[in-house]
C-alpha positions in Angstrom: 26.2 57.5 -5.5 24.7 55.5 -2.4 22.4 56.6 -0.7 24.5 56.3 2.8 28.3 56.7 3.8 29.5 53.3 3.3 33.3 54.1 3.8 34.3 52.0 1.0 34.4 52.2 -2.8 33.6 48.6 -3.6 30.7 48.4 -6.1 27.6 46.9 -5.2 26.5 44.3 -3.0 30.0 44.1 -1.8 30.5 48.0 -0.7 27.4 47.2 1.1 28.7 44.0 3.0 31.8 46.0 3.7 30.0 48.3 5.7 28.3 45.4 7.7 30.8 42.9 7.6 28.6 40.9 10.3 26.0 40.2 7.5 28.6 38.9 5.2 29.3 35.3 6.5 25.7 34.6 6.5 24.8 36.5 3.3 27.4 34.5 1.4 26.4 31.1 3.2 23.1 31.4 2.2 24.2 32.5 -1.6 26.8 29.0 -1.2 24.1 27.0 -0.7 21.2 28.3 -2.9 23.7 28.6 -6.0 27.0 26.1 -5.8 24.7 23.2 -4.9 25.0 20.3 -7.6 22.5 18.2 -5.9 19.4 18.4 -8.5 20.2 22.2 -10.2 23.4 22.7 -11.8 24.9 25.9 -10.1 24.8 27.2 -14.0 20.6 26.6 -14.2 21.2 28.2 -10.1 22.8 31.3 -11.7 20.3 31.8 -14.8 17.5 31.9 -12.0 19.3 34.4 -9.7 20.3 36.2 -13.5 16.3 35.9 -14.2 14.9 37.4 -11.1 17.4 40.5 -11.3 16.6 40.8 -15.1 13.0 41.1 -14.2 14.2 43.6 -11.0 15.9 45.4 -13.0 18.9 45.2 -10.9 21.5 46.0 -13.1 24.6 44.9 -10.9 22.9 42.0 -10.1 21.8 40.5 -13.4 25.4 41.6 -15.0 27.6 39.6 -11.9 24.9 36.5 -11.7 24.7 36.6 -16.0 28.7 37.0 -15.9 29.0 33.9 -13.4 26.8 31.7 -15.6 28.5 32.5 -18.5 31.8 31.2 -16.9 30.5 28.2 -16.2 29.4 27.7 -19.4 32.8 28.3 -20.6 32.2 32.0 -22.2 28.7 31.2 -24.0 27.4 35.1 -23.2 25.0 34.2 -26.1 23.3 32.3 -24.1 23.2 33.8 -21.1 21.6 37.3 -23.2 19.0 34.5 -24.6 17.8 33.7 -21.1 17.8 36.5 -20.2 16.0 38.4 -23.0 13.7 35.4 -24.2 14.3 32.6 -22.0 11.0 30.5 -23.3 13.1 30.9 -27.1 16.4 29.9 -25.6 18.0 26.3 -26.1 17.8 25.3 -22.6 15.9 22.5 -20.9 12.2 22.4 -20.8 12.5 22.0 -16.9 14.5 25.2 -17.1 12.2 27.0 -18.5 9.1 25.8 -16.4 12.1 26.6 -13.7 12.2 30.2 -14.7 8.5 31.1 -15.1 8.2 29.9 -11.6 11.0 32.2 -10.7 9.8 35.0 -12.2 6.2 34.7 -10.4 7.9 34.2 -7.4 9.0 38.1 -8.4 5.8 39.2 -9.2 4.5 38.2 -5.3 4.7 34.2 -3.9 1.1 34.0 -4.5 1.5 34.3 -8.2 3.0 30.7 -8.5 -0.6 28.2 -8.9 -0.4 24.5 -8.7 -0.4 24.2 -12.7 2.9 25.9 -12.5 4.5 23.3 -10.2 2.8 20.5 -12.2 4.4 21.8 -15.8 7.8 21.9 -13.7 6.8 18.4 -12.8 6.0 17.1 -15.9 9.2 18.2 -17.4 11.5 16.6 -15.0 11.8 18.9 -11.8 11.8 17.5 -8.3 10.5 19.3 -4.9 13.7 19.9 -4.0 14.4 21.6 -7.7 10.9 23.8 -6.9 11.9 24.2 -3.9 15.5 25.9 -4.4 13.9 28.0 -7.5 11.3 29.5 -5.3 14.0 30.0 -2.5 16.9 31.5 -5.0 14.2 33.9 -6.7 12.8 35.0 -3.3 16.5 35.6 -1.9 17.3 37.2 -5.3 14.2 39.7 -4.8 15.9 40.6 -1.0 19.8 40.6 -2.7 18.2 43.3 -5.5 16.4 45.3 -3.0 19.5 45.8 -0.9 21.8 46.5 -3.7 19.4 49.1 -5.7 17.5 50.2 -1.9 20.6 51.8 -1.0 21.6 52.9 -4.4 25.2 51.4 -4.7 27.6 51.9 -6.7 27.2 50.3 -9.9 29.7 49.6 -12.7 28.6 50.1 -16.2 31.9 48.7 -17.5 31.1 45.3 -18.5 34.3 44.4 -18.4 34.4 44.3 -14.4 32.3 41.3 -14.2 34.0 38.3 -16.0 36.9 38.6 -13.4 34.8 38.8 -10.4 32.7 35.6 -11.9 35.6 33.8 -12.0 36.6 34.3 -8.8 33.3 33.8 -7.5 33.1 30.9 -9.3 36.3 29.5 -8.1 36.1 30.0 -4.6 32.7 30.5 -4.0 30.8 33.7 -2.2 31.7 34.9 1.2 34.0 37.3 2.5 37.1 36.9 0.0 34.3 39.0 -1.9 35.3 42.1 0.2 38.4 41.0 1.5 40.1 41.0 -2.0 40.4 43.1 -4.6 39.1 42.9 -8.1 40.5 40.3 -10.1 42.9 41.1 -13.2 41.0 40.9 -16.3 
């Protein structure tokens, strides 16, 4: 149960936008343009960092919708998506991924945490600044998206089910208000 009245029964981040609608628009804009970008990052390797950084905070609501959106983009390979996100150093993705994603997941631990040999090995397999740069600012928005979702204790489905519909509707029209606005997508 939240921790405060939100008025609504929407589950997680979007019961909270609900209740400040005025933090929506700009929420979502920023979540448009640190995970549908396809300049550099494909918005799947964009969700598997977001997916990362709320495996590692243990935000269950998060890591399930972000997980649930990379696995429709990858056209229902769930496999994979559990790989990253259980052993992503073991998983058959990119080696820029995966110097990607330890980035990410110091950027977690505290900003200070990333060191110049991480940003090289990033380098070395392929990333650009602006890659590095969108990791470190995905994972640091992901830590402030987690914190407000568990923070105020909302409401968290434990029906995997839920997700997949949600993904694809996030996938399809992006994140913004239709997330509140509408109701939960047919299965």
């Amino acid at each position: 149960m939240p921790h405060i009245d939100l008025n609504n029964d929407l589950p997680g981040i979007r019961g909270l936008l609900a209740f400040r609608p005025e933090v929506a628009g700009p929420m979502g804009e920023l979540a448009n343009i640190l995970l549908r970008d396809t300049d550099g990052l494909s918005p799947v390797d964009r969700e598997f960092i977001a997916t990362h950084v709320s495996w590692l905070n243990d935000c269950f609501y998060c890591h399930h919708s972000h997980g649930a959106i990379a696995c429709h983009y990858l056209g229902g390979e769930m496999d994979l998506v559990d790989q990253v996100r259980n052993d992503y150093l073991h998983a058959p993705i990119s080696e820029k991924l995966k110097a990607l994603l330890t980035i990410a997941g110091k950027v977690q631990q505290a900003g200070k945490a990333v060191l110049p040999e991480d940003v090289e090995n990033a380098r070395r397999h392929g990333a650009t600044d602006r890659d590095i740069h969108d990791t470190v600012l995905i994972a640091a928005a992901f830590c402030m998206f987690n914190r407000y979702v568990d923070g105020l204790a909302a409401t968290t489905p434990t029906d995997l089910s839920t997700y997949g519909p949600r993904a694809r509707q996030v996938a399809e029209k992006g994140y913004g208000n239709h997330i509140i606005s509408e109701k939960q997508p047919a299965a």
